[in-house]
ChimeraX commands (.cxc) that place a marker at each C-alpha (Angstrom):
marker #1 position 96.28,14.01,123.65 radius 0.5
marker #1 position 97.20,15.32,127.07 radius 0.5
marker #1 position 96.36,18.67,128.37 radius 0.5
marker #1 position 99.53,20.46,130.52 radius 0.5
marker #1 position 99.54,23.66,132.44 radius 0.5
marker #1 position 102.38,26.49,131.27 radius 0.5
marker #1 position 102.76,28.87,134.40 radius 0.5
marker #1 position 105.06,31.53,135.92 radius 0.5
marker #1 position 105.65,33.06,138.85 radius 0.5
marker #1 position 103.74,36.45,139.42 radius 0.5
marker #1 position 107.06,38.86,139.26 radius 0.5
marker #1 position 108.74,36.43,137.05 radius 0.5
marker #1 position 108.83,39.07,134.17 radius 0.5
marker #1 position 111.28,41.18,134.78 radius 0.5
marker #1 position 112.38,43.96,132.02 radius 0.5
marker #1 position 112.17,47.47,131.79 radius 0.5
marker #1 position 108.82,48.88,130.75 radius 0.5
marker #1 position 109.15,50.47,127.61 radius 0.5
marker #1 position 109.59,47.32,126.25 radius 0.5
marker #1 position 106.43,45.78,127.85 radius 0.5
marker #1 position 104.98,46.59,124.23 radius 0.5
marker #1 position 108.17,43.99,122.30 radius 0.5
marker #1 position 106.52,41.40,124.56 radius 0.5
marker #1 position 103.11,41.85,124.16 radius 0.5
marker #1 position 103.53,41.32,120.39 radius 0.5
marker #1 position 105.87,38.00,121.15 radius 0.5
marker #1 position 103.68,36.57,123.71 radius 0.5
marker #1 position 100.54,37.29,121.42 radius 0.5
marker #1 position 102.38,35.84,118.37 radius 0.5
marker #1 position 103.41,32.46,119.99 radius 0.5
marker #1 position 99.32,32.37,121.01 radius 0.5
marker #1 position 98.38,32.70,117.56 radius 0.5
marker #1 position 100.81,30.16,116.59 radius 0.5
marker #1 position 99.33,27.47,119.10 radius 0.5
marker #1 position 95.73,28.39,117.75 radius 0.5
marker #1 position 96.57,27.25,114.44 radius 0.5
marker #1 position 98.62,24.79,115.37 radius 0.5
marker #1 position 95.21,23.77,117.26 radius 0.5
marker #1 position 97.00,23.01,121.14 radius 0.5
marker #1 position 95.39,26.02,122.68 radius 0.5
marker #1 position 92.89,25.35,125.29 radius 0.5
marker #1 position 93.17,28.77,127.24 radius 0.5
marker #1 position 95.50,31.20,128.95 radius 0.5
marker #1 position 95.78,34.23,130.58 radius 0.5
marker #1 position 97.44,36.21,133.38 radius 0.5
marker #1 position 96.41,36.36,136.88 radius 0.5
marker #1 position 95.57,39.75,138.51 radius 0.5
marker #1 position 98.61,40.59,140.63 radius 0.5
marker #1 position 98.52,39.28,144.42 radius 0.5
marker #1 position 94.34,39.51,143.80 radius 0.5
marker #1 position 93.37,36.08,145.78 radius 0.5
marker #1 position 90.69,34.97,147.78 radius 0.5
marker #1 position 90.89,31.47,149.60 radius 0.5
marker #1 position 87.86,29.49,150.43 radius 0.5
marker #1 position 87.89,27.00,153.18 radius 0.5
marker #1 position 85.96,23.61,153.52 radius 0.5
marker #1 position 83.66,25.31,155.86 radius 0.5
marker #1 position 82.89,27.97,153.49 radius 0.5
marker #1 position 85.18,30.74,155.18 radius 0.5
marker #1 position 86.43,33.10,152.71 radius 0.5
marker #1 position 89.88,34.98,153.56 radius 0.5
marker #1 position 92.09,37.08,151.54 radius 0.5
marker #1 position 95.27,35.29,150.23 radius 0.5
marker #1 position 98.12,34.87,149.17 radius 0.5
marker #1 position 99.33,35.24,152.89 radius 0.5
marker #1 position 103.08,36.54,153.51 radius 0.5
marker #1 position 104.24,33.31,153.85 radius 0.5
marker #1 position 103.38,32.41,150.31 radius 0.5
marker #1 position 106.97,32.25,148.03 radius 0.5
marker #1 position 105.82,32.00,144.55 radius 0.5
marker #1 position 102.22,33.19,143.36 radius 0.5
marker #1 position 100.95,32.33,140.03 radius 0.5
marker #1 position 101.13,34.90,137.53 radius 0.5
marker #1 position 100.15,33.72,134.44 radius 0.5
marker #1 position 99.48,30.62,132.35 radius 0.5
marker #1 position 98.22,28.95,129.44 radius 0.5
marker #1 position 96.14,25.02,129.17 radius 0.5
marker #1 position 97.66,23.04,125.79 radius 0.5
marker #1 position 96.53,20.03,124.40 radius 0.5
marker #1 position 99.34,18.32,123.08 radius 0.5
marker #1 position 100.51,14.43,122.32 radius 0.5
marker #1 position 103.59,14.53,124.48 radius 0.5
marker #1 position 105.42,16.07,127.46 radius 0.5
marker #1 position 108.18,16.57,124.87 radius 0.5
marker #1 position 105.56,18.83,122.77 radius 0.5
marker #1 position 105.07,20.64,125.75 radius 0.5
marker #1 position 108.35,21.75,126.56 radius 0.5
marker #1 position 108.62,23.13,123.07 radius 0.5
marker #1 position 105.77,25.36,123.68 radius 0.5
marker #1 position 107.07,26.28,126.80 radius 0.5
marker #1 position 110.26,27.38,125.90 radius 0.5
marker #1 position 108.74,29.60,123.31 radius 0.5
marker #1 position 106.42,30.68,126.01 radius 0.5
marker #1 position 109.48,31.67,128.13 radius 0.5
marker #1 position 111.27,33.65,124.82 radius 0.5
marker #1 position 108.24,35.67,124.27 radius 0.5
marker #1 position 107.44,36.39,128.23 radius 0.5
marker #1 position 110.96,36.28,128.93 radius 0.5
marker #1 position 110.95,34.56,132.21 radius 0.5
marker #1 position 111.34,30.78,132.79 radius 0.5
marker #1 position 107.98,28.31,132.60 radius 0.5
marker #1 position 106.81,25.69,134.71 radius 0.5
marker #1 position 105.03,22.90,133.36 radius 0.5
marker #1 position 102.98,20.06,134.68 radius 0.5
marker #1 position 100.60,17.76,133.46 radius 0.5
marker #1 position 96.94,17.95,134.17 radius 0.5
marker #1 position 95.21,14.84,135.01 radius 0.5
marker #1 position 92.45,13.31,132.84 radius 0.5
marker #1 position 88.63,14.67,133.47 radius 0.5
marker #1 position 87.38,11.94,135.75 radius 0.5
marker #1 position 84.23,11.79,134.48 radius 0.5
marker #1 position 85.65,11.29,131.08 radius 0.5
marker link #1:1,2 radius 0.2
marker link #1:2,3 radius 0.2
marker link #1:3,4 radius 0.2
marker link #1:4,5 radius 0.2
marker link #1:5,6 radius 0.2
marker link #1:6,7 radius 0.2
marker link #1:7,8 radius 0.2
marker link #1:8,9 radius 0.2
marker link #1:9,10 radius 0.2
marker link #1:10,11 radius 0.2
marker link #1:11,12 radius 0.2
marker link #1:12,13 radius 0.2
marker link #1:13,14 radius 0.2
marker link #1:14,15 radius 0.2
marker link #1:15,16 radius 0.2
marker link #1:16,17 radius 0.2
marker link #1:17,18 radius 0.2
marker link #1:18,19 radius 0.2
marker link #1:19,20 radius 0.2
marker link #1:20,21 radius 0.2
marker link #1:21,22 radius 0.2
marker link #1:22,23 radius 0.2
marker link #1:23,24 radius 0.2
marker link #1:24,25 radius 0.2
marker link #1:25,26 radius 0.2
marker link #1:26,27 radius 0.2
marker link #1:27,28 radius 0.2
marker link #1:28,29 radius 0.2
marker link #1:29,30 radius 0.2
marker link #1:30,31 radius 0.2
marker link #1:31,32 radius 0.2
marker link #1:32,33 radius 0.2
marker link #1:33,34 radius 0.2
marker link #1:34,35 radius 0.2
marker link #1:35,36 radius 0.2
marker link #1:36,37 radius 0.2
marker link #1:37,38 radius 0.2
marker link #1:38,39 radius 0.2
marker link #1:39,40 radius 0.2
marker link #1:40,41 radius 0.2
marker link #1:41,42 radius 0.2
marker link #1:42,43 radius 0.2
marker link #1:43,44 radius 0.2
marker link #1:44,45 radius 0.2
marker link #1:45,46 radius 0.2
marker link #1:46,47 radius 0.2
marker link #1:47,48 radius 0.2
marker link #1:48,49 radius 0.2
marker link #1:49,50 radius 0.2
marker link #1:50,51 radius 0.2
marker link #1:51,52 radius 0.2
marker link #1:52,53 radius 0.2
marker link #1:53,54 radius 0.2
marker link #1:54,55 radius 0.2
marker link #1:55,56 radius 0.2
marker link #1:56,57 radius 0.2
marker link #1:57,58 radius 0.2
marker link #1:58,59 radius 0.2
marker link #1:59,60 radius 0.2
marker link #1:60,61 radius 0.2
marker link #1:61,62 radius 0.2
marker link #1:62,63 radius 0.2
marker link #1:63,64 radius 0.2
marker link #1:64,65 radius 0.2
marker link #1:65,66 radius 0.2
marker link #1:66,67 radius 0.2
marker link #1:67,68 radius 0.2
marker link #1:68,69 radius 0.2
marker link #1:69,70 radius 0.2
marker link #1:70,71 radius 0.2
marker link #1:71,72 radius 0.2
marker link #1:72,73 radius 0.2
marker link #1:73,74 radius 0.2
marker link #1:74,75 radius 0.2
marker link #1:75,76 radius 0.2
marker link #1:76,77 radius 0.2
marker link #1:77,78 radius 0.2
marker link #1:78,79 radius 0.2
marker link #1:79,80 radius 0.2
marker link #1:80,81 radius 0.2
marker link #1:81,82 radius 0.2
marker link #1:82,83 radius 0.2
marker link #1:83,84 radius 0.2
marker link #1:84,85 radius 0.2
marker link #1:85,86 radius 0.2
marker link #1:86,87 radius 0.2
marker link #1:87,88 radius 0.2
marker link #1:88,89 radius 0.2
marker link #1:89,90 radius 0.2
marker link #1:90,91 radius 0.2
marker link #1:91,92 radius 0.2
marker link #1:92,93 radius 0.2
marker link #1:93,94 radius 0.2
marker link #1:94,95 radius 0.2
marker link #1:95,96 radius 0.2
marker link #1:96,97 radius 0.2
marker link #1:97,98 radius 0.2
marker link #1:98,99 radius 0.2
marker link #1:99,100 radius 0.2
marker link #1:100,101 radius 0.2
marker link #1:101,102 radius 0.2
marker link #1:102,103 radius 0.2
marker link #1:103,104 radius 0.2
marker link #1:104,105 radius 0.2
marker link #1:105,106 radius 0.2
marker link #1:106,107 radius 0.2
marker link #1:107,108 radius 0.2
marker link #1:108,109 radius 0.2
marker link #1:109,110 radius 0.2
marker link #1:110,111 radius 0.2
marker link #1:111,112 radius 0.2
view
């Protein structure tokens, strides 16, 4: 199986507060379905604009700089046996968050 990476934009979910609790419960049900279904590998969302970036030399600065469009928000690792399979989660990803997903494939373990 392949492993792919489910992410959104941080400021992607956009809907009025009171119903932050509606989502919670959607997003949390589609994770429990992926558990039994036995594709989730992990997920979670990302501190908001909370980065640090550390250079070859070993420099640390604090990112993402202004320049930055999109910063990653959230995002959840699935193993699944096609890009097709994929989607499917995503889009029920996407119902429950309500905001669109990206989703790329993540390359094999070298060492594997």
């Amino acid at each position: 199986m392949t492993r792919y990476l489910i992410s959104f934009d941080d400021g992607a979910m956009n809907f009025p507060e009171e119903e932050l609790p509606e989502v919670v419960e959607a997003s949390l049900a589609v994770v429990r379905e992926a558990r039994d279904a036995g594709v989730w590998v992990f997920g979670g969302g990302l501190e908001r604009q909370r980065a640090s970036v550390v250079a070859t030399d070993g420099s640390v600065t604090d990112g993402p700089y202004p320049e930055t469009k999109a910063v990653l928000g959230g995002f959840a690792i699935i193993d699944v046996p096609s890009r097709e399979d994929a989607l499917e989660w995503a889009a029920k990803i996407a119902a429950a968050c309500r905001c669109a997903q990206e989703v790329r494939e993540i390359l094999p373990d070298p060492t594997d």
